[in-house]
Steps between C-alpha positions, in 0.01 A plus 500: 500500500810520216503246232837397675341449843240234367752371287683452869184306655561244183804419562789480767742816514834448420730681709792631408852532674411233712643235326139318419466630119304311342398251795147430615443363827214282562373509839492097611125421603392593844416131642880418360673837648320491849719220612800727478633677792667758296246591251196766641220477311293812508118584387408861442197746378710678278816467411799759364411725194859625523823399634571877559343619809611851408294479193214716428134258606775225622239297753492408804654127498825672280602621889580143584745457173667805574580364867600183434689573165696827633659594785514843633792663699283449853183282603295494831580295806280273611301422817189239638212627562232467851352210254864320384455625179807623375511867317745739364595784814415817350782699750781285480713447154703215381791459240434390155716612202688707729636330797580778667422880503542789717330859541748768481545707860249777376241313346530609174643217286492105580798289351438118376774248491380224248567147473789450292405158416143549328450424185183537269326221346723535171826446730590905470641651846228721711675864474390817676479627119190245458344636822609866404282413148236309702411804707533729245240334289264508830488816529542621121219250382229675590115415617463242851897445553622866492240614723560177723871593521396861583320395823855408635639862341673308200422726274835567202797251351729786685435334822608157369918502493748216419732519736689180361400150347367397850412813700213711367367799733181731503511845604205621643273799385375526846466318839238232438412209720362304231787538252657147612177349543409585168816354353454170635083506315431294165594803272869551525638128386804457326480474106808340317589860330699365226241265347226754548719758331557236187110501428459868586388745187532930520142470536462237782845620684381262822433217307145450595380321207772239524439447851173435531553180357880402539635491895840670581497419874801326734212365706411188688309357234535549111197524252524171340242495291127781475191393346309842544137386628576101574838469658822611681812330565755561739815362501767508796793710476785313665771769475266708722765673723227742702317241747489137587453304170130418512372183565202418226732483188181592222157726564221394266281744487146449312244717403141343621239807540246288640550493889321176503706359280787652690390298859413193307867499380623583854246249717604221214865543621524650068656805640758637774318880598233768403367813539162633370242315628164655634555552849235249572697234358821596728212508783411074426837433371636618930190317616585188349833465623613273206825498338437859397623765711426896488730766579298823546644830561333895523683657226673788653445828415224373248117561432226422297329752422204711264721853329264753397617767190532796676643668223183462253102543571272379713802343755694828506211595727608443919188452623427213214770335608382489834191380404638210337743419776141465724365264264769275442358153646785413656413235745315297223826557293690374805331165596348445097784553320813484708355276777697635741834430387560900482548795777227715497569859436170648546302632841819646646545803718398845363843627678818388383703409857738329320776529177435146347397389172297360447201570775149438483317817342203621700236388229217262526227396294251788546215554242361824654833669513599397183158595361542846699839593386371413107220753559760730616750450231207585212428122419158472644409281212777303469734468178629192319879425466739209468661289742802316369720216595799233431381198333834359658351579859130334431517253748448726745476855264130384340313423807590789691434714231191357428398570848646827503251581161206373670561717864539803253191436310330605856620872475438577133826375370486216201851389422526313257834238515733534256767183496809572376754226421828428733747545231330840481383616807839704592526664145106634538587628904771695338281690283301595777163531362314256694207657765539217745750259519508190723907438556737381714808683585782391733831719580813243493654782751336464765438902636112680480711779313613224245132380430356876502835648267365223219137533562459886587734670437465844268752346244266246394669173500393217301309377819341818543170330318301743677662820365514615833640906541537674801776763610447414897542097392819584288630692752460237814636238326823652389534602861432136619767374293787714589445648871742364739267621747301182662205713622495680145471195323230329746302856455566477113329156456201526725417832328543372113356178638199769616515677200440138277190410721358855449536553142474128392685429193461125584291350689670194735324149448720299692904405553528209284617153619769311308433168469733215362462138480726239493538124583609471848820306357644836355686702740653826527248759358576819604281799438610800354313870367506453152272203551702229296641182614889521533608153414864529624364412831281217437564143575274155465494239731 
């Protein structure tokens, strides 16, 4: 960590070109806030280490500020599931920035007509120059948000064209379905150009530095005030022009790592909602049928899962990677450590019949396969390596890996586990050094070729933890995404899906569950695929 970041946990940031220099806010005590209607009071693991989501090692939570604080030109319907729970649609689009847009008669360009009354939270007017900037920067940036925009075939600021001060278009480099989809994902939001040009240098031309701890957004909500590691406040934007004003007028949101501490808070009536807990907990807090409610949801697209270095010694060896994938314990991981509140993704078929993502791999725990296939692979005796994971994930991260240490020990293999911090964990993945690697991954697009062109795909993504390199996987992905042919792409998928189960880069634990709790007073959660609350839709009784 800088000497400026810890000088940032000390203090409150001070954010400029919002109109707040030199204020503080001071959050009012829980027990005095919770009587308020329009004030959400939030308790989280682990809170922002950013408020630029397109920085490099931005976390996990710095999603959530990014949706509430910018808009982007399109966002996602949304629809009720079986259950009542209501989630984004992944096939049907909405208007957000832009209230209107239309693809041009041969699907190469798509035209946006914005809102000419949107402002951002300075008062400046919302021009298709800021979005022209906005997408430039996504794509020119580098690292996670060019190759995110890539998935959709945004690839150069050429495609990007001001057509005037309220129409912006995109020309197309080629017919993808995901392009619009893509657009309407956390990455492309709409950065007040001018201000971020003011505190731009020659050497930082996008203005990362400044922006990872000053907001630029036209958003919902404003940054009022950012106490890296204790505390975020958000404040209302009323001259929001791209939805219904919200309803809950201030988020409080407080970092408390300790999931106990975390249910105590929400049980005591201390907090509003919160995510995080040990799935056992969600398990007694639905049994109990207090004033604590859960919403639970199977993360589309999504997996947790052990990635094995193929690129370096021993893992670059097939039939190792087998072996391990029979000696994963993955019932004892399933009731012990998830207890049940996952969707198994082991014991599956040893045919693929059908192109979804993700299915059950045909592995089981099997000792005397696994023990078989190390003898074949040379490792007779064993060998000793490291098996690492997110201190941020623990709650559920240290017991399955524990068990998954001890179920190895029974073929020769002593891993020793290696815990690496939250704040670090993505910035260590990149480097791609680790042996194994117990992750979770989730696609916000929700296609098999979208998970398998970050994970497996030859040009080695930041996802691809694995290192995984294969011609014949390169080459049925790329067809997946762009065949117009629906028995091409169905014969695509099950074959790469084949391919994955074959050659095991990863090996499939389980389809994660996400769980969120809340007093039964608040209303109007809505889940969504980057995971984060969106508080523009929540309400309290």
């Amino acid at each position: 960590m800088s000497a400026s970041s810890s000088d940032m946990n000390r203090r409150s940031v001070v954010l400029g070109g919002l109109g707040i220099a030199g204020m503080t806010a001071v959050a009012p005590p829980f027990a005095r806030a919770q009587g308020r209607s329009e004030t959400l009071l939030v308790v989280q693991e682990l809170g922002p280490n950013s408020l630029d989501m397109q920085g490099v090692g931005s976390n996990q939570t710095v999603n959530g500020l990014s949706w509430n604080c910018y808009d982007r030109l399109l966002t996602y319907a949304s629809k009720t599931l079986p259950d009542g729970t209501v989630s984004y649609d992944r096939e049907k689009l909405a208007p957000e920035l832009a209230e209107s847009w239309e693809v041009a008669a041969d699907g190469m360009s798509c035209t946006f007509r914005l809102r000419k009354d949107a402002k951002f939270h300075d008062g400046a007017p919302v021009t298709a120059r800021d979005v022209k900037w906005s997408f430039d920067r996504a794509v020119k940036v580098g690292g996670f948000p060019t190759f995110q925009m890539s998935a959709g075939s945004l690839e150069k600021p050429e495609q990007f064209v001001v057509v005037d001060d309220h129409t912006f278009r995109i020309d197309y480099v080629r017919k993808d379905k995901m392009l619009l989809f893509n657009v309407a994902v956390v990455v492309p939001f709409i950065i007040n150009s001018e201000l971020a040009k003011k505190n731009a240098t020659p050497e930082d031309p996008w203005a990362l530095a400044w922006l990872k701890t000053n907001e630029a957004g036209g958003g919902a909500y404003r940054i009022e005030s950012w106490k890296p590691g204790s505390e975020t406040v958000l404040a209302r934007f009323d001259d929001w022009k791209s939805g219904p004003l919200p309803k809950v007028k201030r988020v409080i949101a407080r970092d408390v790592p300790s999931a106990g501490t975390r249910r105590a808070m929400l049980e005591r009536g201390d907090a509003d909602i919160s995510s995080g807990f040990a799935p056992r907990d969600f398990e007694q807090i639905i049994k109990e049928e207090g004033k604590v409610k859960v919403s639970g949801v199977p993360i589309p697209n999504a997996l947790w899962y052990v990635a094995l270095n193929t690129a370096k010694p021993p893992f670059d060896n097939a039939k190792l990677r087998q072996a391990v994938a029979w000696a994963m314990p993955y019932e004892q991981i399933q009731s012990s450590a998830f207890f049940g509140r996952a969707v198994p993704m082991y014991g599956g078929a040893a045919d693929v019949s059908k192109p979804v993502w993700p299915q059950p791999f045909p592995y089981v725990t099997d000792l005397d396969k696994a023990k078989a296939l190390m003898k074949e692979a040379g490792f007779e005796s064993g060998l000793e390596t490291t098996l690492s994971l997110d201190t941020g994930t623990a709650t559920v991260g240290e017991p399955t890996a524990i068990l998954i240490q001890e179920s190895l020990a029974k073929i020769g293999i002593k891993a020793g586990i290696e815990k690496i911090p939250g704040a670090n964990w993505r910035t260590t993945l990149n480097k791609k050094e680790l042996p194994l690697a117990l992750n979770r991954f989730s696609g916000w697009l929700d296609y098999p070729e979208y998970y398998f062109y970050w994970n497996f795909h030859g040009n080695n993504s930041i996802f691809n933890i694995s290192s995984y390199q294969n011609k014949e996987m390169d080459a049925l992905i790329d067809k997946a995404r762009f065949t117009a042919d629906a028995a091409e792409y169905d014969r695509c998928v099950k074959d790469f899906i084949a391919l994955c189960m074959r050659d095991v880069p990863v090996i499939p634990l389980n389809q994660p569950i996400h769980d969120v709790a809340m007093q039964k007073a608040v209303t109007g959660y809505e889940f969504w695929f980057h995971r984060e609350p969106d508080y523009r839709q929540f309400a309290k009784g």
